[in-house]
C-alpha positions in Angstrom: -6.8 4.0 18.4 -3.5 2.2 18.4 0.5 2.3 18.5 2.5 -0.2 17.3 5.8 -1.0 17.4 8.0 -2.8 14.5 9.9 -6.2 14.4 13.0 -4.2 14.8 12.0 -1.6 17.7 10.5 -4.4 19.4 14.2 -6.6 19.7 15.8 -3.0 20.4 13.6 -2.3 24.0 14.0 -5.9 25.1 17.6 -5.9 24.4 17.5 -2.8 26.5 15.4 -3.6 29.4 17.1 -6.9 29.6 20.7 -5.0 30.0 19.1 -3.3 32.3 17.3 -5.7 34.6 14.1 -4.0 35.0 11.3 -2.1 33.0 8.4 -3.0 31.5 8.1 -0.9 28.3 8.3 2.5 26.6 5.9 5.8 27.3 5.8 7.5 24.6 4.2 11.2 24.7 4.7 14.7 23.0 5.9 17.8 24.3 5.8 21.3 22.8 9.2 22.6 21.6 10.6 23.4 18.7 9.8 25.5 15.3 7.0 23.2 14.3 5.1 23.1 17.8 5.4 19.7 18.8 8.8 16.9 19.7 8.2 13.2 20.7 9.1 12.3 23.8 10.2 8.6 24.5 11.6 6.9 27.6 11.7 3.6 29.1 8.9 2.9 31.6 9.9 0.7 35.4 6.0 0.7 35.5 2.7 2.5 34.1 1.2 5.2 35.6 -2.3 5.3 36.5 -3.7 6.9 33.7 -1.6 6.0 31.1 -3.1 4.0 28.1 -1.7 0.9 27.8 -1.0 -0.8 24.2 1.1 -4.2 23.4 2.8 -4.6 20.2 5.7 -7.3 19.5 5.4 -7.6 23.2 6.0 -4.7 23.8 4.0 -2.7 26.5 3.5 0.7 24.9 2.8 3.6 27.4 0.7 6.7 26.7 -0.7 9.6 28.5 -3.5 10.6 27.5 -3.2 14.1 26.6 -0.8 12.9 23.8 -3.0 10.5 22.6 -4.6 12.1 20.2 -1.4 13.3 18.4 0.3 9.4 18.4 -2.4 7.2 17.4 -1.8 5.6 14.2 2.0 5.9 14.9 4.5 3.2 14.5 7.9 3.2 16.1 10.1 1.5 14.1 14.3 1.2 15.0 16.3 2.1 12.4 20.1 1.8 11.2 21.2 4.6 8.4 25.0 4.7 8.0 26.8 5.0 11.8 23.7 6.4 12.9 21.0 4.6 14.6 17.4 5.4 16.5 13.9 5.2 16.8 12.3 6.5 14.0 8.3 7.6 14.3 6.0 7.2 11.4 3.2 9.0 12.6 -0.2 9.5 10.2 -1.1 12.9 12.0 1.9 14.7 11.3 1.3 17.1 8.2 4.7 19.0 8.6 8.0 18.7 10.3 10.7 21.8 11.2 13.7 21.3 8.6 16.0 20.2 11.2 14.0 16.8 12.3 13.4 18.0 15.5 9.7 19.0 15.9 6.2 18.6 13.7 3.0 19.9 13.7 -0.2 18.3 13.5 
Protein backbone atom coordinates (compact mmCIF):
# COMPACT_ATOMS: atom_id res chain seq x y z
CA UNK A 1 0.00 0.00 0.00
CA UNK A 2 1.37 3.39 -0.93
CA UNK A 3 0.70 7.27 -1.79
CA UNK A 4 2.84 9.14 -3.64
CA UNK A 5 3.25 12.52 -4.38
CA UNK A 6 4.60 14.11 -7.89
CA UNK A 7 7.74 16.32 -8.61
CA UNK A 8 5.33 19.14 -8.87
CA UNK A 9 2.98 18.57 -5.61
CA UNK A 10 6.07 17.95 -3.80
CA UNK A 11 7.76 21.82 -4.60
CA UNK A 12 4.04 23.07 -4.05
CA UNK A 13 3.74 21.81 0.03
CA UNK A 14 7.28 22.82 0.70
CA UNK A 15 6.72 26.19 -0.78
CA UNK A 16 3.79 26.22 1.44
CA UNK A 17 4.95 24.97 4.68
CA UNK A 18 7.98 27.06 4.27
CA UNK A 19 5.66 30.46 3.84
CA UNK A 20 4.26 29.26 6.61
CA UNK A 21 6.92 28.38 9.09
CA UNK A 22 5.73 25.19 10.38
CA UNK A 23 4.15 21.82 9.25
CA UNK A 24 5.38 18.78 8.43
CA UNK A 25 3.23 17.40 5.59
CA UNK A 26 -0.21 16.79 4.11
CA UNK A 27 -3.22 14.25 5.57
CA UNK A 28 -4.95 13.29 3.11
CA UNK A 29 -8.37 11.34 3.84
CA UNK A 30 -11.98 10.94 2.30
CA UNK A 31 -15.12 12.03 3.54
CA UNK A 32 -18.65 11.15 2.29
CA UNK A 33 -20.46 13.97 0.41
CA UNK A 34 -21.53 14.47 -2.68
CA UNK A 35 -23.57 12.60 -5.64
CA UNK A 36 -21.00 9.95 -6.05
CA UNK A 37 -20.57 9.01 -2.27
CA UNK A 38 -17.15 9.96 -1.54
CA UNK A 39 -14.85 13.78 -1.73
CA UNK A 40 -11.07 13.88 -0.88
CA UNK A 41 -10.18 15.65 1.90
CA UNK A 42 -6.56 17.36 2.07
CA UNK A 43 -5.02 19.64 4.57
CA UNK A 44 -1.68 20.52 5.81
CA UNK A 45 -0.52 18.59 8.81
CA UNK A 46 1.62 20.67 12.11
CA UNK A 47 2.11 17.05 13.22
CA UNK A 48 0.78 13.29 12.79
CA UNK A 49 -1.68 11.89 14.75
CA UNK A 50 -1.29 8.68 16.47
CA UNK A 51 -2.79 6.44 14.19
CA UNK A 52 -2.22 7.94 11.12
CA UNK A 53 -0.17 5.96 8.44
CA UNK A 54 2.71 7.68 7.61
CA UNK A 55 4.13 7.63 3.89
CA UNK A 56 7.21 9.85 2.31
CA UNK A 57 7.27 10.73 -1.19
CA UNK A 58 9.56 13.68 -2.73
CA UNK A 59 10.05 14.33 0.85
CA UNK A 60 7.11 14.74 1.53
CA UNK A 61 5.45 13.24 4.73
CA UNK A 62 2.12 11.95 3.51
CA UNK A 63 -0.53 11.61 6.34
CA UNK A 64 -3.41 9.02 6.37
CA UNK A 65 -6.02 7.78 8.64
CA UNK A 66 -6.71 4.68 8.41
CA UNK A 67 -10.21 4.30 7.74
CA UNK A 68 -9.39 6.10 4.37
CA UNK A 69 -6.79 3.91 3.53
CA UNK A 70 -8.29 1.58 1.70
CA UNK A 71 -9.94 4.12 -0.76
CA UNK A 72 -6.30 6.20 -1.42
CA UNK A 73 -3.83 3.58 -1.85
CA UNK A 74 -2.44 3.59 -5.22
CA UNK A 75 -3.13 7.35 -5.39
CA UNK A 76 -0.82 9.95 -6.63
CA UNK A 77 -1.27 13.63 -5.87
CA UNK A 78 0.03 15.52 -8.50
CA UNK A 79 -0.20 19.81 -8.64
CA UNK A 80 -1.36 20.97 -11.55
CA UNK A 81 -1.69 24.34 -13.67
CA UNK A 82 -4.71 24.37 -16.52
CA UNK A 83 -5.27 27.90 -17.79
CA UNK A 84 -5.63 30.49 -14.54
CA UNK A 85 -6.67 27.66 -12.59
CA UNK A 86 -4.39 25.76 -10.43
CA UNK A 87 -4.69 22.68 -7.64
CA UNK A 88 -4.03 19.39 -6.50
CA UNK A 89 -5.16 17.01 -8.81
CA UNK A 90 -5.70 13.05 -7.43
CA UNK A 91 -5.09 10.19 -9.71
CA UNK A 92 -6.46 7.57 -7.72
CA UNK A 93 -6.58 3.68 -9.18
CA UNK A 94 -9.82 2.78 -7.01
CA UNK A 95 -12.01 5.33 -8.28
CA UNK A 96 -14.40 3.70 -11.00
CA UNK A 97 -16.76 6.80 -11.33
CA UNK A 98 -16.84 10.47 -10.45
CA UNK A 99 -20.22 12.89 -10.07
CA UNK A 100 -20.21 15.23 -13.34
CA UNK A 101 -19.31 18.21 -11.48
CA UNK A 102 -15.64 16.91 -10.11
CA UNK A 103 -16.66 17.03 -6.83
CA UNK A 104 -17.12 13.45 -5.44
CA UNK A 105 -16.34 9.61 -6.80
CA UNK A 106 -17.20 6.34 -5.95
CA UNK A 107 -15.18 3.41 -5.42
Amino acid sequence: MSVTVTEAAAKHVHKYLARRGKGVGVRLGVKTTGCSGLAYKLEYADAAAPDDVVYESQGVQVLIEPKSLPYLDGTVLDFVREGLNEGFKFSNPNERDRCGCGESFRV
